[in-house]
C-alpha positions in Angstrom: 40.8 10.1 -4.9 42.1 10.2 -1.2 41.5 7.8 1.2 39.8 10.2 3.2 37.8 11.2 0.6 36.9 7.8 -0.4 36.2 7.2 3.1 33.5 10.0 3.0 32.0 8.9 -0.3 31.5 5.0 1.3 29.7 6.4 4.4 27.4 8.2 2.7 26.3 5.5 0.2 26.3 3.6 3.4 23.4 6.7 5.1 21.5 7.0 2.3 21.1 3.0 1.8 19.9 2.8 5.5 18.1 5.4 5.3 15.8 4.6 2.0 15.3 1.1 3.5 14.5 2.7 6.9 11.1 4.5 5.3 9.3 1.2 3.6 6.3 2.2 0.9 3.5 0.6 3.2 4.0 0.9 7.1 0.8 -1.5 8.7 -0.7 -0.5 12.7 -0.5 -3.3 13.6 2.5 -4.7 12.1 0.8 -8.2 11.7 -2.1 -8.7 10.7 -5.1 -11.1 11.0 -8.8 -11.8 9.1 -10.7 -9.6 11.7 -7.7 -7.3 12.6 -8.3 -3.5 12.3 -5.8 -2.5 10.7 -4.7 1.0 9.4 -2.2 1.2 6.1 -0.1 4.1 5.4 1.3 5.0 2.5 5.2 6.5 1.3 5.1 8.3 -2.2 8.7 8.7 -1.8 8.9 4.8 -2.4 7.8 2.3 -4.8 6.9 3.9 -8.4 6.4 7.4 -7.0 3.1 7.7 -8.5 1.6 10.0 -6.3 5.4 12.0 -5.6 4.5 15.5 -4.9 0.8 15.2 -5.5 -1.5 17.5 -3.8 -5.2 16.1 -4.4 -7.3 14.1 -2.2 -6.2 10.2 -2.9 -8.3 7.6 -2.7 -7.6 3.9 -2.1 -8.5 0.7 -4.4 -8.8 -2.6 -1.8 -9.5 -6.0 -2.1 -8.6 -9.3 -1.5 -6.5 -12.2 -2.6 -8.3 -15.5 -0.8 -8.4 -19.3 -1.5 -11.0 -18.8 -3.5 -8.7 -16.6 -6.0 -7.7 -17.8 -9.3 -4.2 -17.0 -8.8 -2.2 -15.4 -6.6 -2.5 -11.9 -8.4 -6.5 -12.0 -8.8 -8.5 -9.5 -6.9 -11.5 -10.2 -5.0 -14.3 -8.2 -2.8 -13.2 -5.3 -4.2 -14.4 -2.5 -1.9 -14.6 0.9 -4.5 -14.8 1.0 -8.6 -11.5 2.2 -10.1 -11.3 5.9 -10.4 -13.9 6.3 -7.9 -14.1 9.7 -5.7 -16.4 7.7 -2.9 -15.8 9.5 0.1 -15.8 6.0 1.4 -12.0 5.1 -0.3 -11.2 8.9 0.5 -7.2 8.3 2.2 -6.3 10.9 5.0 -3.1 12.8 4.5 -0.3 12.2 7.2 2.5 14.2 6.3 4.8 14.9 3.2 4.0 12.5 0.6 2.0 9.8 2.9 -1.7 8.9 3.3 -3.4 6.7 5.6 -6.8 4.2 4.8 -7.9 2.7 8.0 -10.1 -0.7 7.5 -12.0 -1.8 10.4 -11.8 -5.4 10.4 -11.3 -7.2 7.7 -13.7 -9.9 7.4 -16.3 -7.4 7.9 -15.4 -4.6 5.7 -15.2 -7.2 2.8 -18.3 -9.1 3.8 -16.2 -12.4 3.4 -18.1 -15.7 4.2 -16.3 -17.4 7.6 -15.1 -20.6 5.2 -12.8 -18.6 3.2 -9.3 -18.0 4.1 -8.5 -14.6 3.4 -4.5 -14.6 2.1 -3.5 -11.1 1.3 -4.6 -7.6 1.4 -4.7 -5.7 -1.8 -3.9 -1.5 -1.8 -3.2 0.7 -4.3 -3.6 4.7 -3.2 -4.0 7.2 -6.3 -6.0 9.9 -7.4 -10.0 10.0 -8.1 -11.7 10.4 -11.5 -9.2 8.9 -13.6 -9.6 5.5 -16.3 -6.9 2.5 -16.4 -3.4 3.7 -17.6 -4.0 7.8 -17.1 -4.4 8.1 -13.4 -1.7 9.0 -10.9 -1.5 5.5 -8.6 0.9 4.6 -6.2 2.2 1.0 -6.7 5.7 -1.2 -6.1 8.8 -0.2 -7.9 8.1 -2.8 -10.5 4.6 -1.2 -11.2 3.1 -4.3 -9.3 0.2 -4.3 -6.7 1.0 -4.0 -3.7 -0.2 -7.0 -1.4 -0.2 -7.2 2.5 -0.2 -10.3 3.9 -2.8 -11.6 6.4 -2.0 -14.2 8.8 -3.4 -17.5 8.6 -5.8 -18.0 11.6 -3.7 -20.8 13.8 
């Protein structure tokens, strides 16, 4: 290989690296966020697992909340919509190729989370409606996890 053409091959590993990392799976308006922020979420399908890649269907969201009343720092509570549910309520708008957007008006509220709980992290997941556990299109990290946003502590 020439130099030249090495040259060539470096620089675009070096473009496509910046630009993958450039386009994040969640995106968050506002960036940081606190336990009565209104915040709106969008979604990449191009990132993470690619769950939803391509897919045409209206999406729906699955929320909740990790708080210090969780077990552990994976456990889900106030849990807004059942899983697989088509509640126009969970219903995520489309905003482009391969993105959706769920806007939660605050937080606190929306969840109906009593004032003595410290609300830690945000919990999304965007996939398809009408579908049961392991055979439904969802939207997740690359490692298949949840996807957590975290929530400021009130100072």
């Amino acid at each position: 290989m020439t130099k030249s053409l090495a040259r060539a091959v470096f620089l675009i590993g070096i473009i496509v690296t910046v630009s993958s990392c450039s386009t994040p799976l969640i995106k968050t308006d506002p960036l940081d966020i606190n336990d009565t922020s209104t915040v709106t979420i969008t979604c990449n399908a191009a990132q993470g697992n690619r769950g939803l890649l391509d897919f045409k269907d209206p999406v729906y969201v699955h929320v909740g909340l990790i708080t210090d009343s969780s077990i552990n720092p994976q456990q889900w509570r106030y849990v807004k919509f059942k899983w697989g549910s088509t509640e126009e309520a969970a219903l995520a708008s489309p905003s482009g190729n391969n993105k959706w957007t769920y806007k939660i008006p605050n937080i606190r509220n929306f969840f109906a989370v009593p004032e003595n709980e410290r609300i830690q992290k945000l919990c999304i997941l965007f996939r398809e409606g009408n579908c049961i556990d392991t055979f439904c299109k969802v939207l997740r990290n690359a490692d298949k996890s949840d996807i957590f946003i975290p929530i400021a502590a009130d100072n």
